[in-house]
N, C-alpha and C positions, 0 to 999 in steps of 0.2 A: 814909419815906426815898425818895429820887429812884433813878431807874434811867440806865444808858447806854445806846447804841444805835451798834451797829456795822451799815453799809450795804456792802454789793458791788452795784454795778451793773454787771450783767453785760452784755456788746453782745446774747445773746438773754432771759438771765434774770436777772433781780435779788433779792438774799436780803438778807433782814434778822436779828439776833439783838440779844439784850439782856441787858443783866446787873443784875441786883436780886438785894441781900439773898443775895451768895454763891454765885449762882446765874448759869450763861450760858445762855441757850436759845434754838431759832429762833423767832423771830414769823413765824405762818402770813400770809403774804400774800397766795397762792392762793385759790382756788376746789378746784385738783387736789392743792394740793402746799403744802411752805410756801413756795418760789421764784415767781414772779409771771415771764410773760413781760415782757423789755424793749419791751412792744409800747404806742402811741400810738395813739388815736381820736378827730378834733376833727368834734366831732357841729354840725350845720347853726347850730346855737345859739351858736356858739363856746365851747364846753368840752369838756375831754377828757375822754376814758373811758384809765383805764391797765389795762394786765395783760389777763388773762380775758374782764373788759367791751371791748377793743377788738380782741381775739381774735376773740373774737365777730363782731364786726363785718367781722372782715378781706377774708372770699369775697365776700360780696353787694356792700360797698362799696370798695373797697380804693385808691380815689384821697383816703379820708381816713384812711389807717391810714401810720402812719412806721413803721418799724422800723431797728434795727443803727445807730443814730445817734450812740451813744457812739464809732464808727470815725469821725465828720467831726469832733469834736471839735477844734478848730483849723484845720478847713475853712474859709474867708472865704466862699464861696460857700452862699447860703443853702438850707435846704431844703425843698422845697413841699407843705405836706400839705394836700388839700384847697382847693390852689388862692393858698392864702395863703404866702407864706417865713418862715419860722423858722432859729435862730442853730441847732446844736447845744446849745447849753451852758445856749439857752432850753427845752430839748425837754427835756435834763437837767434840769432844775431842776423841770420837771411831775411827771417820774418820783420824785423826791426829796421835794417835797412831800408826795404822798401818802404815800408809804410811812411819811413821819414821823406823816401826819393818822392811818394806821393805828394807827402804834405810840401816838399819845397818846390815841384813843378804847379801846384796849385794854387800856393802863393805868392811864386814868384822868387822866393829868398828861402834861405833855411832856418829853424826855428831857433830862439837865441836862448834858449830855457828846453827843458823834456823831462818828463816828471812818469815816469813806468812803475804801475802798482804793479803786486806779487801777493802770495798767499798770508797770511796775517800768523798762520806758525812755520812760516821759513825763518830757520836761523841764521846766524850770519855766516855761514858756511853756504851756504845754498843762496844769499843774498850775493855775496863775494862772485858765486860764479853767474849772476844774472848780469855783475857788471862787468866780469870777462864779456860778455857777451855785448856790452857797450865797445867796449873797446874792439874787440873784431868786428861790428860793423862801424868801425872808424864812428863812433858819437864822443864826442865832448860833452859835459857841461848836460849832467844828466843827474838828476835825483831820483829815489826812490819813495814808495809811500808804500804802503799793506792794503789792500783792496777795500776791507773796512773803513779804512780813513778816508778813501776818495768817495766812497758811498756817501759815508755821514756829511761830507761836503758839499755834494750834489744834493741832499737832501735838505741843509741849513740853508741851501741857495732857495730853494723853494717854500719852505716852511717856518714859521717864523717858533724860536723854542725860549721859552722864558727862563729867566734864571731860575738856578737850581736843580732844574729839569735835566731827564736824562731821556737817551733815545738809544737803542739795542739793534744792531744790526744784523741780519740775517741774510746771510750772500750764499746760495745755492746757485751755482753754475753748470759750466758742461762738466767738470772734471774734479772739481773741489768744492767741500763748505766749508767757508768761515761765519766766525761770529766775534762782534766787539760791543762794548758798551761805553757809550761816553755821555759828559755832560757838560751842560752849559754852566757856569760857576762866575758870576761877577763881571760878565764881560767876558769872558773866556773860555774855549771849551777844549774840555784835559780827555785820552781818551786812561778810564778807568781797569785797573785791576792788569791781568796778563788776557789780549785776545786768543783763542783757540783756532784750530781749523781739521776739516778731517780730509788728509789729502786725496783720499783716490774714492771721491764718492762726489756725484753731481750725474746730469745727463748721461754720458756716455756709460756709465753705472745701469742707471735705466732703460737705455736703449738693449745693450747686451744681457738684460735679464728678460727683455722684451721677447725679443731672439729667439733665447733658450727655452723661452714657452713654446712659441711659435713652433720650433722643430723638434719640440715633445709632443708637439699636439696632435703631430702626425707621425710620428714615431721614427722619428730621424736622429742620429745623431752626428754632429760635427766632426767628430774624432773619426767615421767610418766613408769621411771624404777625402777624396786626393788632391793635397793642398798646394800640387804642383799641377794640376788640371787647369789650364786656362780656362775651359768652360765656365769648372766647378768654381775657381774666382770670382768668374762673373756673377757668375749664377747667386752665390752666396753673398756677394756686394749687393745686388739687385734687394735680395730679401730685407738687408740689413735694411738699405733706406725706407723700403716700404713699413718696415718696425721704426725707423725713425720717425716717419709719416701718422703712423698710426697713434703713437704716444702724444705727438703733437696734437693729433685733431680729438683724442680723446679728454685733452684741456677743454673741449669746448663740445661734444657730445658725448653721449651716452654709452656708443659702442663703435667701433669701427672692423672694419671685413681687411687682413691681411693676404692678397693676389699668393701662393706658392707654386711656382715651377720649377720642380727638378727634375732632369733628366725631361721622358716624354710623356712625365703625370705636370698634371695641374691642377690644383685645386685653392682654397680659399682656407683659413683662418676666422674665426668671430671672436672678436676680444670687448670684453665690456667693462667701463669705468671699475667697478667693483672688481673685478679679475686683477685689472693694473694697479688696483691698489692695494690690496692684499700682498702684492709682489712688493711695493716699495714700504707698507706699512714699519717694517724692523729696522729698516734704515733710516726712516725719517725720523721714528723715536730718538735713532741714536743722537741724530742733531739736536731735538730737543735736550737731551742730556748734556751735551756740548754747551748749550746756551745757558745751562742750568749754573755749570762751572765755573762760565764766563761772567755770569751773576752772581756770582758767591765770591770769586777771585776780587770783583770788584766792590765786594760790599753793599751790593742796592739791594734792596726790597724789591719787589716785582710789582708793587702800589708806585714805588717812585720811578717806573721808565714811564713814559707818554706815549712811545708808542713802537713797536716794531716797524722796522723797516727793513721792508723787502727787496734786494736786487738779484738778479742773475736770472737769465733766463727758465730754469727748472722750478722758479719760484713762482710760476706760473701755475703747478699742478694744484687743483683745488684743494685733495687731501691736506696741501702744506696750511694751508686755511681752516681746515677744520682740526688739524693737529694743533696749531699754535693758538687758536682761539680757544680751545679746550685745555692746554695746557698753561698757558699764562693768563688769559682769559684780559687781554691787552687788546689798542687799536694796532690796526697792523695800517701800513702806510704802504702801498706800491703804486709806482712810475707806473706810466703805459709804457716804457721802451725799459724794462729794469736790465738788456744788455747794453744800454747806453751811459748808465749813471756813474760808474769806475771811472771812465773816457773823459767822460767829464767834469768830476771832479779832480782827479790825474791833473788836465789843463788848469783848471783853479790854483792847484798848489805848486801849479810850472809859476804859475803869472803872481803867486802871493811871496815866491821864495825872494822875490828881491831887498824885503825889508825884513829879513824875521824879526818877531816881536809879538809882542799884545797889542792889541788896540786898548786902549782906557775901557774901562766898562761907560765914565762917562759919554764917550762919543756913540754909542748906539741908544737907538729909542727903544721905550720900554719893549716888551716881547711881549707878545699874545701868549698865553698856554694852550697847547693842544689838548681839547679834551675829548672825550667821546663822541662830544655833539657838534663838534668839527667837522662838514663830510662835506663842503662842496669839492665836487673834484677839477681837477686842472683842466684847460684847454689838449686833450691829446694830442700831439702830432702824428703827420701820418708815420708807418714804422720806419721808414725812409727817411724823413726830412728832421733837417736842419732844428735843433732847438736853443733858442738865445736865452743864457743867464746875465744876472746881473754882474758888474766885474768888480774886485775888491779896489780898494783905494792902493794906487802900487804907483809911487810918486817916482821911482825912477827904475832904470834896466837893471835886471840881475846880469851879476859881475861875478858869481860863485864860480868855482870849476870841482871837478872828482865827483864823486859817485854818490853824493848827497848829504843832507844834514844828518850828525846824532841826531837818536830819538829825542832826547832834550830838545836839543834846535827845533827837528821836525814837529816837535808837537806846539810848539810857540807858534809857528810859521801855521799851524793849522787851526788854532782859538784864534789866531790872528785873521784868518780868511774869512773861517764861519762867522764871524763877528763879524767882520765887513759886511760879509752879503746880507746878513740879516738886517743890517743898518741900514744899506741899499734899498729893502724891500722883498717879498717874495713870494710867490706862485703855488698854490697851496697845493698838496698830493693828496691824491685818492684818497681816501682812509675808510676801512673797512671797520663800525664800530663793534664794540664786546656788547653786543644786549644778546647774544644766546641764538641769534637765529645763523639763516643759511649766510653765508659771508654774500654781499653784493655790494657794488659800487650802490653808494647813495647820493641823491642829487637833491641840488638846489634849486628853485627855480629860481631865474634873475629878469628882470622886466628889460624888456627890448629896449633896444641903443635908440638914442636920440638920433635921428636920419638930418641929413644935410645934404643938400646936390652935391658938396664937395666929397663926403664918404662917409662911410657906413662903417659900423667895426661891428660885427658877426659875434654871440653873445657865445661865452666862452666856457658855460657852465653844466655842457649837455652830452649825457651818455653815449658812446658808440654804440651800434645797433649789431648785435653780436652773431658771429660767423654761421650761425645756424639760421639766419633770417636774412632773405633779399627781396628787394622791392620789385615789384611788378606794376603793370597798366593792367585795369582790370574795367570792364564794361558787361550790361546787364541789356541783353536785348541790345535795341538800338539806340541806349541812351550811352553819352559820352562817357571817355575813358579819364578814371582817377586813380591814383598812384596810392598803392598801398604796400604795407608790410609782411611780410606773407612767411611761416617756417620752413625750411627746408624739407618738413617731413613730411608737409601738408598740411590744410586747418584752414579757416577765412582767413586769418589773420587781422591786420586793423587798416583803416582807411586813413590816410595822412593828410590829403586833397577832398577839398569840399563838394566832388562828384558833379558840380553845377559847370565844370568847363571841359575841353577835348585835353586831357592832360596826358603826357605818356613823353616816353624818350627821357627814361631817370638814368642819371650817371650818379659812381658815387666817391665821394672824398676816398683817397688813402685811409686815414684815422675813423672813416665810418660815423664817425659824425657831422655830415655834410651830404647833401645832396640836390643837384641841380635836376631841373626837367625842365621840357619845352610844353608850354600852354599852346594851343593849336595844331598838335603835334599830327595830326592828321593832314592840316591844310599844307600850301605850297606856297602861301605868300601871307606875310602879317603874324608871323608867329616868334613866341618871345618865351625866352629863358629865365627861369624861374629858381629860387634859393631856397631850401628849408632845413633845416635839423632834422635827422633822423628820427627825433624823440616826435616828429608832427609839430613844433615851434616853431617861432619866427618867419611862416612863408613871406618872402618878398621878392620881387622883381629885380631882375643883374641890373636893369639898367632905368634908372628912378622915369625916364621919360623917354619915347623913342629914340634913339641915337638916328644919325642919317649915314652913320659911318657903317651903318648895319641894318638895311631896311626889313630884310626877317632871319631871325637868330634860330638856330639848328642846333641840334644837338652837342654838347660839350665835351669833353675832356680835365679831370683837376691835374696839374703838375706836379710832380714828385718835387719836393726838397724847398716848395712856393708856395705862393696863394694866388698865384696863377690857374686859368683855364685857356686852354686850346677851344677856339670854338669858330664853327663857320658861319658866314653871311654872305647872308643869299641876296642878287641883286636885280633879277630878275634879265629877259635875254639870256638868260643860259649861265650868268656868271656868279662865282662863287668865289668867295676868301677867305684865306684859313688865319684867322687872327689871335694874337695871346691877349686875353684879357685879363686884370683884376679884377677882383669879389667886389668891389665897391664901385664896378661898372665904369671902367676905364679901359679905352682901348691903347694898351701899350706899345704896339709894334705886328706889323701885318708879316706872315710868315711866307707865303703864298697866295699875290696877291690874286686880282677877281679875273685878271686876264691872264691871256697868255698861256696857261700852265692847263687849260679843260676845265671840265667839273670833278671837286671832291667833295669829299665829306666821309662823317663817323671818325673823328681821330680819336687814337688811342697812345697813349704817351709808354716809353718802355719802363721799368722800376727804377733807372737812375733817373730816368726826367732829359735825356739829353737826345732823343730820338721821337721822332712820330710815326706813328702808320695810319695810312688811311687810304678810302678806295679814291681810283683816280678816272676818269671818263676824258680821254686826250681829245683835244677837238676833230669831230670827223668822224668819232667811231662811236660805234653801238656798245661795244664793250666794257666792261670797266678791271682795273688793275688792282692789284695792292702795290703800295710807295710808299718809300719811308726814306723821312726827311730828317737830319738833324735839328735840334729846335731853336736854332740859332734864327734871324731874319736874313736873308740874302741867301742863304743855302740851296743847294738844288736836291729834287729829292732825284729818286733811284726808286726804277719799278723793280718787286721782289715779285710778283708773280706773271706769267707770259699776254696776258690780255688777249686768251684768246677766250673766255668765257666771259659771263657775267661774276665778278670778286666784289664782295663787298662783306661791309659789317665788321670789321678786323676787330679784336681783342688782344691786346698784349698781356699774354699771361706773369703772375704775379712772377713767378722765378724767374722771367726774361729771357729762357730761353723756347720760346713759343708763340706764335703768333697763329689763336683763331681766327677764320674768317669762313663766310659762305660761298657759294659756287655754284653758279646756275646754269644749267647744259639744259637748254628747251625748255621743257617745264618743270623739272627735277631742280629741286637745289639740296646740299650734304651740306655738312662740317667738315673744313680742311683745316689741317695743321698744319702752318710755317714752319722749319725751321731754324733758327735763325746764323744756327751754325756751321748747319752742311748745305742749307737753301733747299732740303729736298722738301717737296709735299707731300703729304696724306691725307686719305681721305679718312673720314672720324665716323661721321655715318651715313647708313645706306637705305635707310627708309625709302617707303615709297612716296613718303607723303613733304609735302616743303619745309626743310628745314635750316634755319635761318637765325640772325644776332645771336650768335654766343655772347657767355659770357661768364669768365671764370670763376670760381670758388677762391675762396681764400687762400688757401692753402695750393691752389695749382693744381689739385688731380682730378678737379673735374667739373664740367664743363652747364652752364642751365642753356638753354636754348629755343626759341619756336619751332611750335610746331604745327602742320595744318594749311590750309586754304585762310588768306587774308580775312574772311570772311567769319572763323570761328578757328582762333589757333587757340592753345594752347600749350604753358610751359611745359620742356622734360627738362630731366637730368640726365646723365652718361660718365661715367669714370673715361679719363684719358687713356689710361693703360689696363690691361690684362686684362678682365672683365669688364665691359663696356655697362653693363646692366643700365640698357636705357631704361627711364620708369617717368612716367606723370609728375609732377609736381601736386596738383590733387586729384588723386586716381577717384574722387568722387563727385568730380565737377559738375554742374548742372545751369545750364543756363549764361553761362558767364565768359567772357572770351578775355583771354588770359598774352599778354604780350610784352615785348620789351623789358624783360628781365634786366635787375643790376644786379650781380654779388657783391662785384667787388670794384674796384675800381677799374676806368679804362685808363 
């Protein structure tokens, strides 16, 4: 049976999903992520590199890299990459090709339906030239939708919306906002009034007023650089991402410190929530004003939407949370992945186009109303992985061909979808309620799952433990080590482990709400892996009763795009095996197994999930390597570092391209960096004192680590690049020995 294939091209990122057999999911297009950058590379040969491969490329060469080209879109004026002119809608069409050559080498066939949203005020002039752009990359049998519609589709798949009810969309992206308002009516849901959009205003908007702070702050100006300087290229690309970096982490703290090098000064930036927001405050008014119109155009009351919904990645910035609750004084509703939801509702309206129509009102069951006191929130996945909706009722293949339905049609073909899924059942979103406070994710408690030897299903109802908090082992004198929660800034933090057993060695889920540890984690024989919620819920053991398939269970790994863990067993004699397990304590398939191949251990999975690294001790030698294996069973792995020291502790960092690990020469052990690109090393730090298990930050720029004599370590932190500022974890510790850091995930 064929699949369909919903596309978002985003002006920075572009997301794919697909629906097979019942099933919606995202198609990984990344390297880091399943979104790919919307970035172009026309390498000297004339062919392009897209996403990651022209990422790559962008510092050292950057007169052949395009980017943000979905904004000339109906631009007459061509534009230059590498010296040669291109149309937009030609540049489009590179991007679309691939992503389709993706989806048909990962599925085997090519998709029999593609369904590519676009801005919700494109008119049909700029619509016309989105499907030139079908047509140059040789696509058939291709619809369009407005980015709005695929939202509210992705969002009726999840949330169940009662008649008469209305839901408002708010789509801040990299490069555009839109806004629509639709409703549910009888069975059907119409999208109301004319939607709006403001096109050159999203992230990349943000980033470059980020910038222009940045090089006001220190009294620089753009305009008095030479823009044919290859340095000054680099130089000024470098800063940009570190102001991309820094708007990013300021979603999730306070203030962040911008590294600046030009020329042969250096120095640092301090930017604080309150600065960045004052920059975007005029612009985000204006989308409220946008949404205002988009409410008026369609006649609702702002009593009758239920709820705002959030997508697009800039929809992240808190301000947008305190503006729209202050202004509409509404629930607002966001995804954990809001650059995923386009993607996939895109794929819904590929797989609903076969029958346009209504569904009867009578074949759905009644609908729940979304009201304020609605907040438990969804199962998050991690930002990587895979998420299954439910699939509409679509009794036979779409047979359509050309560039997609009238709006008429298309809007049948979409009451027609939301109806189904709603009927289907659905997966409830976040929702942040209007009672006047600080916006937060609110939770439910739900009572733990009925256990069975046969499986366990992990309760789905529990907040991710947020970027500025990682779990440590922590021990008081000579009593055993319990795993707690600790802020990045410093503080106790809270204790998650009932301090009565040798607890330590936490890994942690992707999505942040999940984490495993080894009970024993001291001893070398009889030691067992353990399951909790972040929130301190649900601890249970992986595996209901000793397995003999695994006499002592070592530290873990969760798998990107699964509910898979990489984890070793120890067998005593010297031999170990590197096994994928299920969450519900199933061993699925041995990777490496106990002979043969030496001692490993500590794996670390890469962000697509299709690689491992781990330290390797080949039989015979004192040394140990880093190796990395594909995650397939039978594969061999490949050592990446020379084994002539002691390597161990590997962390694969979140952007994938980097690989922490430790390095012990006599008694000294640093932080070295992998490369994973040019394979070169570096060393990270040079203390004198041992320092040991990375483990990265969210975001990838930097690094927690031990520190100390086994005896009394203590965590630091250190930035990756420019400023290392190593510093304590709590610079006012007293008594307490501090180890095994998690950030993020291995």
């Amino acid at each position: 049976m064929g699949y369909q294939l919903g596309i978002d091209i985003g002006t920075t990122y572009t997301a794919a999903a697909i629906h097979r057999d019942g099933k919606t999911e995202m198609l990984g297009l990344g390297n880091r992520a399943m979104q790919v950058p919307s970035v172009l590379y026309l390498t000297p040969g004339g062919e392009f590199l897209v996403g990651d491969a022209a990422e790559a490329r962008a510092a050292a060469e950057p007169e052949g890299v395009v980017r943000e080209f979905k904004r000339r879109i109906g631009d007459p004026v061509p534009i230059l990459v590498g010296g040669t002119p291109f149309s937009a809608e030609a540049l489009t069409a590179k991007l679309l090709a691939r992503v389709v050559k993706v989806a048909t080498e990962r599925e085997g066939e090519r998709p029999e339906a593609i369904t590519v949203s676009h801005p919700a005020n494109w008119g049909e002039f700029k619509t016309d030239l989105l499907r030139q752009s079908f047509r140059l990359a040789d696509l058939a049998d291709v619809q369009t939708c407005t980015e709005p519609e695929a939202a509210a589709v992705s969002y009726a798949a999840r949330q169940r919306v009662a008649d008469g009810e209305c839901v408002a969309v708010y789509d801040l992206g990299g490069g555009t906002f839109d806004a629509a308002v639709l409703r549910n009516g009888q069975g059907r849901f119409s999208v109301l009034g004319t939607p709006e959009g403001i096109e050159h205003l999203g992230g990349v908007d943000f980033d470059e007023a980020l910038f222009q702070h940045v090089l006001r702050s220190i009294g620089a100006d753009e305009m008095s650089f030479d823009p044919d300087d290859p340095e000054v290229v680099w130089t000024l690309g470098r800063l940009r991402r570190e102001c991309v970096e820094a708007k990013e982490l300021l979603s999730a703290d306070t203030e962040a410190v911008v590294t600046v090098a030009l020329g042969q000064s250096r120095t640092t930036v301090r930017l604080t929530r309150g600065e960045f927001e004052d920059m975007l405050r005029p612009t985000i008014e204006e989308t409220v004003g946008t949404m205002r119109r988009v409410l008026r155009s369609a006649n609702v009351e702002i009593g009758q939407v239920s709820a705002f919904v959030l997508v697009g990645g800039s929809s992240r910035i808190p301000l947008i949370t305190e503006v729209l609750i202050s202004a509409f004084g509404r629930p607002l509703a966001i995804d954990t992945h809001p650059k995923h939801d386009i993607a996939l509702g895109a794929a819904l309206l590929a797989a609903g186009g076969a029958e346009p129509g209504a569904v009867p009102a009578a074949s759905a069951p009644a609908l729940t109303p979304l009201g304020t006191d609605l907040v438990p929130p969804p199962p998050p996945p991690p930002p990587d992985e895979a998420r299954v909706l439910p699939r509409p009722d679509r009794p036979s293949a779409r047979t359509g061909r050309g560039g997609g339905f009238p709006r008429s049609r298309r809007s049948a073909v979409l009451a027609a979808v939301i109806v189904a899924i709603a009927a289907a059942g659905a997966v409830t979103y976040a929702v942040w309620p209007d009672n006047g406070s600080s916006p937060a994710l609110a939770t439910t408690k739900t009572p733990s799952p009925t256990r069975s030897s046969e499986a366990r299903t992990t309760p789905t109802t529990h907040p991710a433990l947020p970027p500025n908090m990682m779990l440590i082992a922590r021990s008081v004198g000579t009593g055993p080590n319990s795993i707690w929660s600790v802020p990045t800034t410093g503080g106790v933090g809270k204790s998650l482990t009932d301090g009565k057993h040798d607890d330590g060695l936490p890994v942690m889920s992707r999505d942040r709400t999940l984490f495993a540890y080894v009970r024993g984690a001291s001893q070398t024989k009889g030691s067992t892996v353990r399951l909790m919620n972040t929130d301190g819920t649900d601890d249970r053991s992986l595996f209901r009763s000793r397995n003999p398939q695994c006499p002592s269970e070592r530290r873990p790994a969760f798998r990107p795009h699964s509910t898979d863990l990489a984890m070793q067993c120890w067998f005593g004699a010297g031999h170990v095996a590197l096994d994928l397990v299920t969450r519900d304590g199933r061993i699925k398939s041995t990777l490496i197994p106990a002979k043969g191949q030496g001692l490993v251990g500590d794996p670390t999975f890469s962000p697509s999930g299709d690689q491992i690294a781990f330290w390797q001790r080949p039989a015979g030698s004192d040394n140990t390597r880093i190796a990395t294996v594909p995650s397939t069973p039978g594969s061999v792995p490949t050592a990446v570092t020379n084994g002539l020291a002691r390597d161990d502790n590997p962390a694969w960092s979140p952007k994938g391209n980097l690989i922490a690990f430790s390095r012990t020469v006599g008694r000294n052990s640093d932080i070295y960096l992998y490369d994973v690109s040019t394979t070169h090393v570096t060393r990270l730090t040079t203390g004198p004192q041992i320092e040991t298990d990375p483990s990265w930050s969210p975001d990838g720029n930097r690094i927690a680590y031990m520190k100390g004599p086994s005896t009394d370590t203590q965590v630091w932190i250190t930035n990756v690049s420019g400023s290392l500022n190593p510093h304590p974890l709590s610079p006012t510790r007293t008594g307490a020995t501090e180890r095994w850091q998690a950030w993020s995930a291995r």
